[in-house]
C-alpha positions in Angstrom: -44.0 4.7 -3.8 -41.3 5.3 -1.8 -41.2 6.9 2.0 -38.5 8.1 1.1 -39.8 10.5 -2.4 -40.5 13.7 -0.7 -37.4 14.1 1.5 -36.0 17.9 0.7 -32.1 18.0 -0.4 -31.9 21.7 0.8 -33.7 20.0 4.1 -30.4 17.6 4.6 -28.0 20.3 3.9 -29.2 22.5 6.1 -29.1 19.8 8.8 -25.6 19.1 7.8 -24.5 22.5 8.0 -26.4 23.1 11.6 -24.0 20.5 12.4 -20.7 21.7 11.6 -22.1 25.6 12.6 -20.3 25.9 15.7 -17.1 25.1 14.2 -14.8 28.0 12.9 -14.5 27.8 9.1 -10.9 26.7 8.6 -10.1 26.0 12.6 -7.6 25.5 13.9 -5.8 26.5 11.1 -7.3 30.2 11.2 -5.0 30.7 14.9 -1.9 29.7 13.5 1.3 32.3 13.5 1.2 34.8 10.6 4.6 36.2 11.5 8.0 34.1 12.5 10.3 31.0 11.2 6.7 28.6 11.3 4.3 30.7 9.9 4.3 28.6 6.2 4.7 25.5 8.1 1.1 24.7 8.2 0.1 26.2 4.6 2.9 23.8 3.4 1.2 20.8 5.2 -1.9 21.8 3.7 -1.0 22.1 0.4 0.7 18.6 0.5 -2.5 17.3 2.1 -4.7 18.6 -1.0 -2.2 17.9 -3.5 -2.2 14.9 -2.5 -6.0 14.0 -2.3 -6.7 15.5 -6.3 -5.6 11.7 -7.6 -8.2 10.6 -5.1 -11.0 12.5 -5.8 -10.3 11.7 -9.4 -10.3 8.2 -8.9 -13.7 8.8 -6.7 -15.3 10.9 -9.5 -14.7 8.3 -12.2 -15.9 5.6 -10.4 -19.0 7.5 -9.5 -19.6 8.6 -13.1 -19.4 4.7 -13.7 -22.0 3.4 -10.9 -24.5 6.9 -11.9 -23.8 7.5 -15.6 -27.2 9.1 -16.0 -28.1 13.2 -15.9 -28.1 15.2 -13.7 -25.3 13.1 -11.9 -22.9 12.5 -14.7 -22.9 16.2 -15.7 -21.6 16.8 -11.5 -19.2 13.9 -11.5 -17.6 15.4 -15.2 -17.8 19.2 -13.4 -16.2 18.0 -10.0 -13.0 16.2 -11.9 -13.1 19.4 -14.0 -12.9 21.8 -11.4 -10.2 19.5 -9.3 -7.7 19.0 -13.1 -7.5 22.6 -13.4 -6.9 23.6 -10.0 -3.7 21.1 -9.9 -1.2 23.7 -12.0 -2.7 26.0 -9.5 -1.7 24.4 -6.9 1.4 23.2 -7.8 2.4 26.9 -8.7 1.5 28.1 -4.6 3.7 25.3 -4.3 6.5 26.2 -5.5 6.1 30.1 -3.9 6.3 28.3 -0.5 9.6 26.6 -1.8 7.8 23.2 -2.3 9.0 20.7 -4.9 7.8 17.7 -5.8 9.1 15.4 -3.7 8.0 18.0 -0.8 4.4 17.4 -2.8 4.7 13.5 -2.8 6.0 13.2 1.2 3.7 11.0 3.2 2.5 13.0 6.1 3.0 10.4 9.3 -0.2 12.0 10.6 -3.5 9.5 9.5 -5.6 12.8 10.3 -3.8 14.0 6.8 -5.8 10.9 4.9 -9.6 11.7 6.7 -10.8 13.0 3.2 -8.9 10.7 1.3 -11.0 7.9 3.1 -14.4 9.9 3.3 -14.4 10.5 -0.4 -12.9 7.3 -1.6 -16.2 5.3 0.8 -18.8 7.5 -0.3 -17.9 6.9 -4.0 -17.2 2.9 -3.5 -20.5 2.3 -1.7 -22.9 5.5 -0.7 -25.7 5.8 -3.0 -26.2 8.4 -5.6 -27.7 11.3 -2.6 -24.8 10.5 -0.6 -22.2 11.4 -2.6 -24.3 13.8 -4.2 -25.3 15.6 -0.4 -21.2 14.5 0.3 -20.2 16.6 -2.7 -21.9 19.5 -2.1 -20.4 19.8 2.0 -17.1 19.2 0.6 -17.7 22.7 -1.3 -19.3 24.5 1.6 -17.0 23.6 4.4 -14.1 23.3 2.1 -14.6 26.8 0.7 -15.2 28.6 3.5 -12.6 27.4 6.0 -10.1 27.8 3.1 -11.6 31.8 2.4 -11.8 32.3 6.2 -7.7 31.1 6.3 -6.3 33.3 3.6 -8.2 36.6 4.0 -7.0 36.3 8.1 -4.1 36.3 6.4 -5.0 38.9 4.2 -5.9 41.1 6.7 -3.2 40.4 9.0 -0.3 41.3 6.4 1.1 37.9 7.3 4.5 36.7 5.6 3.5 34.1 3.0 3.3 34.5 -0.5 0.5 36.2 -2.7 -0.1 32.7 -4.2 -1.0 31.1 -1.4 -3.9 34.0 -0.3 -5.2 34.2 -4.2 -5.6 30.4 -4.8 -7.2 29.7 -1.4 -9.7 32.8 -1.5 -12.4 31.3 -3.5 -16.0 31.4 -2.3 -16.4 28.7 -4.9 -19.5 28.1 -7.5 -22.8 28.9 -6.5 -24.2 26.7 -9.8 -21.7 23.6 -8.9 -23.7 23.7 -5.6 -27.2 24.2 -6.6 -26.3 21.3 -9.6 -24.9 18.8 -6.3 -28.4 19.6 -4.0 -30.5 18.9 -7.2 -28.6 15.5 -8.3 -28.9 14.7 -4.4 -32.7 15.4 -4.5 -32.7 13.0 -8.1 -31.1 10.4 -6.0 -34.1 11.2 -2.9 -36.5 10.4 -5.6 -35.0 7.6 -6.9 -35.3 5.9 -2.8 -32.0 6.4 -1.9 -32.0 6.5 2.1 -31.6 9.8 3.6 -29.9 9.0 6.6 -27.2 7.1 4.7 -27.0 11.0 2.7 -26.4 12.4 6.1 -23.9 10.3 7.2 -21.7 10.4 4.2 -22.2 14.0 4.4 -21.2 14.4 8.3 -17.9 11.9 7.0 -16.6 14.6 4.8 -17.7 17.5 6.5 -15.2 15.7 9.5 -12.7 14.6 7.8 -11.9 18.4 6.5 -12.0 19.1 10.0 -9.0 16.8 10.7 -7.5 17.4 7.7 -7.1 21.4 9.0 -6.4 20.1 12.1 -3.0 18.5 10.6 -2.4 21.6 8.7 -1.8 23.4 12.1 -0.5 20.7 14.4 3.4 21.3 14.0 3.7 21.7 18.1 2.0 18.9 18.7 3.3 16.4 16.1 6.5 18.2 16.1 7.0 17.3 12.5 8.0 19.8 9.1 7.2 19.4 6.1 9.9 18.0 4.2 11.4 20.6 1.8 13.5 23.7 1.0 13.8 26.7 3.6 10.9 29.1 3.0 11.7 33.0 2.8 
């Protein structure tokens, strides 16, 4: 039998999140300006950054559904390229409320911060095993959700000038069921032997790489770069 059977998925997540707990959901993007000419500069750069990374996590979703085609993972793999083909005509309607077209959408950022989670994703679902993508999956949701809920009810609360849009599509706590459905494919993959360290440091990857990826988002002083686009109102 393997060592590795008994390993708890809801053990590993709660390491991974001890991890990233000192970290303010959404930061640094949570201190930029809500009022003034730069206050949709970041929001642009994030939405750009996302838009951009739906064809990847696509591309990773397919290819995991093709190297763990068995339940419970198939039924995540199908969910998470559900859940990332409907929110595109979301996005691309906050991105046109911020002025954004599509050549704005389809600008390369300069900044190889903006392409952390393009990379995390795209390795975990080329060569983790079926808990790492799996534990991967599920951090994406938690830290992705949170830092992006944390950054539009500041903005919320702060009566900052961006549009509506923005502040509905990126307040979502997300789905409580897509997470408990990642933890229990992750714990298939535990009892299958997959190595739990190699779960954690996929995991830690992602978890990073959204990090950076807000990091860009707010980093207009120091790159000293716009997004590409129309004047925003």
């Amino acid at each position: 039998m393997s060592s590795h059977t008994h390993v708890d998925a809801k053990s590993l997540a709660d390491q991974v999140r001890q991890s990233v707990a000192a970290t303010e959901p959404g930061s640094p993007l949570t201190r930029t300006p809500v009022t003034g000419p730069g206050t949709v500069e970041p929001l642009r750069r994030l939405v750009q950054i996302e838009y951009q990374s739906h064809a990847v996590e696509l591309v990773a979703y397919g290819t995991l559904l093709s190297r763990f085609p068995h339940d419970p993972a198939a039924e995540l793999w199908l969910r998470l390229g559900r859940v990332v083909r409907e929110a595109t005509p979301k996005l691309l309607h906050v991105a046109r409320s911020l002025h954004m077209d599509e050549a704005d959408l389809a600008d390369w950022s300069t900044e190889l911060g903006a392409y952390s989670f393009h990379g995390a994703v795209s390795w975990v679902a080329s060569s983790g095993s079926q808990a790492a993508a799996a534990l991967a999956a599920h951090t994406d949701m938690q830290v992705y959700y949170a830092g992006a809920t944390a950054v539009a009810r500041r903005l919320r609360d702060t009566d900052a000038e961006v549009p509506q849009e923005f502040i509905d599509y990126y307040d979502d706590l997300g789905d409580d069921a897509l997470n408990e459905l990642a933890l229990a494919v992750t714990q298939d993959g535990l009892d299958r032997g997959d190595d739990p360290s190699g779960a954690l440091f996929h995991a830690r990857r992602v978890a990073d790489s959204l990090l950076e990826v807000w990091r860009v988002a707010s980093a207009e002083a120091a790159t000293g770069r716009r997004t590409s686009g129309k004047e925003h109102r």
